[in-house]
Residue, then its C-alpha position, 0 to 999 in steps of 0.5 A: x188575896x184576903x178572903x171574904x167574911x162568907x161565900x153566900x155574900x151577894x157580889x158587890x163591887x167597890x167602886x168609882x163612878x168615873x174611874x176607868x178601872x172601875x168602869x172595865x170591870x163594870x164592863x165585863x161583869x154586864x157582859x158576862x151577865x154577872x149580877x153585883x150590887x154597886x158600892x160608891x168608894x170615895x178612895x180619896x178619903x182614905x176610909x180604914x174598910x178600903x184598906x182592909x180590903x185591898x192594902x193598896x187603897x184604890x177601886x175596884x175591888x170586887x167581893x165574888x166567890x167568897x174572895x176579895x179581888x183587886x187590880x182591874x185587868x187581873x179581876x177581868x182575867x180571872x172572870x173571863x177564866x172561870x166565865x169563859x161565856x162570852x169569851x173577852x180573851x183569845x185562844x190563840x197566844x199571840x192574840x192575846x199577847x196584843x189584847x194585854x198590850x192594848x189593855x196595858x196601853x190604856x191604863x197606862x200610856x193613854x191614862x197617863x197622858x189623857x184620862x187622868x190629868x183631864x179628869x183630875x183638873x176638870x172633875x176630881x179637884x172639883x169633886x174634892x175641892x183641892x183648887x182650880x184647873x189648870x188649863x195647861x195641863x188640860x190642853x196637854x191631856x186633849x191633844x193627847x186623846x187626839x194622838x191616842x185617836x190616830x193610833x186606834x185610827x190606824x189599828x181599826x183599818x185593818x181590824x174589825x176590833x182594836x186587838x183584832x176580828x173580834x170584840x175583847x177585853x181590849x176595848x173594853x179597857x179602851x172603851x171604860x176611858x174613852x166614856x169617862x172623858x166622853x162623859x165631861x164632852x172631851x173627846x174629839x169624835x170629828x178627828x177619826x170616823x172609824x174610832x167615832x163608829x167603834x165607839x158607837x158600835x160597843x157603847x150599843x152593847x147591854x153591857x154599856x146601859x149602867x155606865x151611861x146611867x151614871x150621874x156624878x153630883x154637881x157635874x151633869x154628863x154631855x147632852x150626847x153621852x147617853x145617846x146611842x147615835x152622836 
């Protein structure tokens, strides 16, 4: 990973308001109570300095420690390492094992079918002005989030937090994909209680106050995506 131009550099992290890999990030540096400046990142516009900073050309990237870190679940790993307070990863092996197979389930599988082909029909085609929506494509993602519902319905029933007894990585990662959607109001809060009250529970957290500020230009959040009980 290419070093940063000078270790005294305030962290910064480079990033997109509704990209959940962004908002995992955002996530695990508010609960580790890591002080970053934000830097908007319009990726699509293929700016040279993204280039520069991560050859792959996609957010986040986060300056820290003298480094340039790129890929959200290894930047959130190697926080939760050389942070270990509070911990988002368990000791146990085999519990971690379930905390990377539900991180890998959401951004992949569930970002694959749900979060973003919503988001690029309903707000990034918008934002970019590449078209109009496709509704079939819509329609498709919805009841893909309702599939993704019964799933951690069913996790939830017997555990406290989607990987297990405690909070993890695991829903931060669901949670940073879950808020995006929630933020254009489509997500289906009726169809399960148990993941309604998971939801409700972490976005409570300090961790979730920067996310629930963000305002995207020209697209006004749902009148309930801020609120703390809805």
């Amino acid at each position: 990973m290419p070093r940063a131009s000078t270790s005294h550099q305030p962290s910064r992290l480079y990033h997109s308001p509704l990209s959940p890999f962004s908002r995992k990030v955002r996530l695990v540096l508010a609960e580790k109570r890591i002080e970053v400046e934000l830097a908007e990142e319009r990726y699509w516009e293929q700016n040279p300095e993204l280039y520069r900073r991560n050859p792959a050309g996609k957010v986040p990237v986060l300056r820290h420690d003298g480094m340039l870190l790129a890929e959200s679940q290894a930047i959130c790993e190697y926080l939760d390492e050389t942070i270990p307070n509070p911990p988002l990863m368990p000791e146990n092996a085999a519990a971690r094992y379930e905390v990377r197979r539900l991180c890998a389930w959401f951004d992949d599988k569930f970002n694959t079918e749900a979060t973003r082909p919503v988001l690029n029909e309903r707000v990034w085609k918008k934002v970019q002005k590449t078209g109009y929506p496709d509704s079939r494509v819509v329609k498709a993602g919805l009841a893909a989030i309702k599939f993704h519902i019964d799933y951690m319905h069913s996790l939830l029933e017997a555990r406290r937090w989607l990987a297990g007894p405690s909070l993890s990585l695991a829903d931060f990662t669901a949670a940073a994909h879950f808020s995006c959607l929630d933020y254009i109001s489509d997500v289906d809060w009726n169809r399960s209680d148990l993941v309604t009250q998971w939801y409700a529970t972490i976005k409570s957290r300090p961790a979730f106050r920067g996310v629930l500020a963000d305002q995207i230009p020209g697209l006004h959040p749902a009148p309930h995506y801020a609120l703390l009980d809805f």
